[in-house]
C-alpha positions in Angstrom: 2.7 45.4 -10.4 3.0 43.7 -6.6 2.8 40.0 -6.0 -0.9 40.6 -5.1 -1.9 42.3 -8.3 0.1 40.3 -10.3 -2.0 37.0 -9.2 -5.0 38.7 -8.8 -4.7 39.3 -12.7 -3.7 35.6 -13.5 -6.6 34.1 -11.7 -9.2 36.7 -13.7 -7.5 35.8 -16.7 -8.6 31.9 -15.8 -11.9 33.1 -14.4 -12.2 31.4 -11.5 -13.2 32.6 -8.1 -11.1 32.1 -5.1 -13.5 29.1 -3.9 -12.5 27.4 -7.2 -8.8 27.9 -6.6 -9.2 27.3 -3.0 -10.9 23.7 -3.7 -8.0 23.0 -6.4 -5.1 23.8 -4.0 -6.4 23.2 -1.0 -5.3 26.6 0.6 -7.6 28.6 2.7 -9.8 31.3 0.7 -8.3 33.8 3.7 -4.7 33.2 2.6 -5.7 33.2 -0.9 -7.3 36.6 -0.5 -4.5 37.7 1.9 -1.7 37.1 -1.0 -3.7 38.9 -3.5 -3.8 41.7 -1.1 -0.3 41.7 -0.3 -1.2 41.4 3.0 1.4 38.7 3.6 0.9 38.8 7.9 -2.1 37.3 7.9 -0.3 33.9 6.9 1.7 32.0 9.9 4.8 32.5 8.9 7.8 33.1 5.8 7.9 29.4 5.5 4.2 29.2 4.4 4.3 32.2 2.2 7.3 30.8 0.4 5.4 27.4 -0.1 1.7 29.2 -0.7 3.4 31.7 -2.9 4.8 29.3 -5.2 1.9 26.8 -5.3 -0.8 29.3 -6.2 1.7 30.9 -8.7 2.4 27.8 -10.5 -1.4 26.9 -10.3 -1.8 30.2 -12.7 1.1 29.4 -14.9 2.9 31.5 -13.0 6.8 31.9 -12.1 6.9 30.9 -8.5 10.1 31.2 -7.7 10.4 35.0 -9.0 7.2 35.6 -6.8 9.0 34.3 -3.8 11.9 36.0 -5.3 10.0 39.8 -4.7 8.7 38.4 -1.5 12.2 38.0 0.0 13.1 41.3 -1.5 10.3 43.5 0.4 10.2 41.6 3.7 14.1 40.4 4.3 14.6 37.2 6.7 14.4 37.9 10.2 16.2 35.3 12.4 14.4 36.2 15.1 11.0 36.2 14.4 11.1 33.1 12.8 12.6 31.5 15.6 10.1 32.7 17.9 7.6 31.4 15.8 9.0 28.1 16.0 9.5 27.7 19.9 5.6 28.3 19.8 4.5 26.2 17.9 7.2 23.2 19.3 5.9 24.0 23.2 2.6 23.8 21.6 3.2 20.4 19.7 4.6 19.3 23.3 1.6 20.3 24.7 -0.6 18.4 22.8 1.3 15.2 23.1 1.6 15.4 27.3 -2.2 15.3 26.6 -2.5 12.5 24.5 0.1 10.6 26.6 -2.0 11.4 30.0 -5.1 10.1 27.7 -3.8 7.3 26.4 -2.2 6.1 30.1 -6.1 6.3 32.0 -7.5 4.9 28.7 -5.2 1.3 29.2 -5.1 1.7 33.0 -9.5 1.1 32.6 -8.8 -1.6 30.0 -6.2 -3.1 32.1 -8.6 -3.4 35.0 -11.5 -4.7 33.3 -9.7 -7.3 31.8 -8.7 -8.2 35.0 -11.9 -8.3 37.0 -13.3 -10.0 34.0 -10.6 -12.8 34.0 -11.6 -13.5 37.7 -15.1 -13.5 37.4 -15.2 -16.3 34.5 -14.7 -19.6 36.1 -11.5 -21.8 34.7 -12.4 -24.7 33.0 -10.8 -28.0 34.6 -8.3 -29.8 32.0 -9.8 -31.8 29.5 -13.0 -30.0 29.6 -14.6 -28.4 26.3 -12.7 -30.6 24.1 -14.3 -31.8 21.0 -14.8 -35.9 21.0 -13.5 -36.1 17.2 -10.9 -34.1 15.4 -11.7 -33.4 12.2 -8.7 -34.3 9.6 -6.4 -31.5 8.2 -8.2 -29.0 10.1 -5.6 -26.4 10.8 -5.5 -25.3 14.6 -4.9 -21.2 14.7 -4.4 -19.9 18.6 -5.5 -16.3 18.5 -3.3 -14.5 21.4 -4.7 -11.0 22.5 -2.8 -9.7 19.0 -5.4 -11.1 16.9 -3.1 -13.0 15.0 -2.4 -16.7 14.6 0.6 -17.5 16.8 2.7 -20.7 14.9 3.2 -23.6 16.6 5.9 -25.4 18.6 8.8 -27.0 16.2 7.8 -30.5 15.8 4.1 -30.2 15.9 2.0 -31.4 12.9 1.7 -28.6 10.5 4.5 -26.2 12.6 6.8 -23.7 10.0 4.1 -24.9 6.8 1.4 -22.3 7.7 1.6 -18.6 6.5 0.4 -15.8 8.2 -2.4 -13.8 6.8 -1.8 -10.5 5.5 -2.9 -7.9 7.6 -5.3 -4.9 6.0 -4.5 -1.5 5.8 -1.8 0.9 3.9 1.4 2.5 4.7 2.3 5.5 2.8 5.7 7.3 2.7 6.8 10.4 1.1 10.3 11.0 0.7 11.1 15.0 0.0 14.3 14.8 -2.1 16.3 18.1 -3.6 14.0 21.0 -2.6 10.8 22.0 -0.2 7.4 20.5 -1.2 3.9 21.7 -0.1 1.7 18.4 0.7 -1.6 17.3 1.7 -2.7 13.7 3.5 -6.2 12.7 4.4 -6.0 9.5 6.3 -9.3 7.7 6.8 -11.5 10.4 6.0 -9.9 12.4 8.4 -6.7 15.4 7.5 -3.9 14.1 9.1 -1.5 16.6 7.5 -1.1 19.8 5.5 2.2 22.0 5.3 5.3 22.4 3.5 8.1 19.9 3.8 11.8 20.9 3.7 14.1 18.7 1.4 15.6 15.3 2.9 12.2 15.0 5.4 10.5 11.8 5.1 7.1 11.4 6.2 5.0 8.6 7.0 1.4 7.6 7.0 -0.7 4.4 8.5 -4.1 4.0 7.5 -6.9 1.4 7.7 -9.0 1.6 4.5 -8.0 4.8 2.0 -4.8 7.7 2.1 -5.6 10.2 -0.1 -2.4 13.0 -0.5 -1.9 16.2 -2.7 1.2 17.1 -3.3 2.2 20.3 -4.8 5.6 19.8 -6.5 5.0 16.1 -7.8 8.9 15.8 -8.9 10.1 16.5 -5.7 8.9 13.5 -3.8 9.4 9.8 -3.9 6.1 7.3 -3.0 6.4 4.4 -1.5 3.2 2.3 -0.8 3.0 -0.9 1.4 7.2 -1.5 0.7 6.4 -0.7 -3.0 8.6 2.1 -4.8 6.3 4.1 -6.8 8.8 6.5 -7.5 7.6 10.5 -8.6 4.3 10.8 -10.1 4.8 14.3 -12.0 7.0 16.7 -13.6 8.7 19.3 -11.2 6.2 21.8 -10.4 3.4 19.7 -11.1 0.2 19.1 -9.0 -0.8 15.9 -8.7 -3.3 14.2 -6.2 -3.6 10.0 -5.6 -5.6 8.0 -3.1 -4.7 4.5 -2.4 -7.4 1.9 -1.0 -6.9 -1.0 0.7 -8.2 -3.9 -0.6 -7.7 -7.8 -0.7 -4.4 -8.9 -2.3 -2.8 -5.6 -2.2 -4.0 -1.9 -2.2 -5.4 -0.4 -5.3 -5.0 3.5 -6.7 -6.9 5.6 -8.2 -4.9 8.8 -10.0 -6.3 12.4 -10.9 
């Protein structure tokens, strides 16, 4: 039987469609249906079919690495292509940032200047001016700078080095790929901020506001760190396993499929 046949069979055997095992793994239907058809071009490159290949195979209880193993053996490694591949897809990536850069440059530069024609149409008030008449007792003076944040006061002042900072909202997610290639997902915000295979030794790193959700689909392969706290793996090699953290006061909570 081919690769395609052979997980064509599997998923009947589960009876579930491809829109089923496309919401489960989170690879396209069109890939999905490609593999099954052994039509293995239609996929962007080796890399992918390696990692697709063995996700959807262990999804159906399958041997993945015997999969990739007959993949290898009808299409061998071609140097070449795959390095052609690659230099399209880095000038594209640099593309795509020149863009962002030019963006983000006008996007201060209109900042900058209304902040500036702002701060000379606001008149200056003279010293002493808008100063309440009575302090109030062990009321704790915070001055906000342009940051946001409460900058501490000069050594010697009353209350200088005793006041903590708040904690600031929002979540930082790491994924450290350790001994071999993992295929991952990571939604930040609502919004997918990433979706490919990782090689081993790759660490990534996500910032968010509110929630990360992430999909990974060799759990054993990849250490999670959260907000400085080690996690560890969350699943047996081979397993899939999806989290989402939340941010929320004290901490950031999880909730685990």
């Amino acid at each position: 039987m081919s690769i395609g046949e052979i997980l064509r069979e599997a998923r009947a055997k589960k009876g579930m469609s491809l829109e089923e095992v496309e919401n489960e793994t989170k690879i396209r239907r069109k890939y999905l249906r490609a593999m099954e058809n052994d039509d293995f071009s239609t996929l962007p490159g080796k890399v992918y079919v390696r990692g697709f290949l063995r996700t959807y195979a262990r999804f159906l209880g399958l041997d993945g690495e015997e999969l990739v193993r007959q993949y290898d053996e009808m299409f061998p490694y071609r140097p070449e292509a795959e390095q052609a591949v690659g230099r399209t897809a880095v000038h594209a990536k640099v593309a795509d940032r020149r863009r962002r850069g030019v963006v983000y440059f006008a996007l201060v530069l209109i900042v900058g200047i209304v902040i500036y024609l702002w701060g000379a149409a606001t008149p200056q008030e003279k010293p002493g001016e808008g100063e309440p008449e009575h302090a109030v007792p062990g009321e704790q003076e915070y001055n906000y700078g342009g940051s946001g944040r409460p900058r501490s006061r000069p050594a010697g002042e009353p209350g200088a080095g005793g006041d903590r900072e708040p904690q600031l909202d929002g979540i930082q997610l790491v994924l450290q790929v350790r001994d071999r290639e993992c295929w991952m997902q990571v939604v930040v915000d609502g919004e997918n901020n990433f979706q490919g295979l990782v090689q081993p030794g790759v660490t990534k790193r996500f910032t968010g506001r509110g929630k990360i959700w992430f999909k990974l689909g060799d759990a054993g392969a990849v250490r999670v760190l959260v907000n400085n706290r080690d996690y560890g793996v969350l699943g047996e090699p081979g397993q899939v396993v999806t989290r989402e953290f939340t941010a929320g006061e004290g901490g950031v909570k999880t909730d685990g499929q």
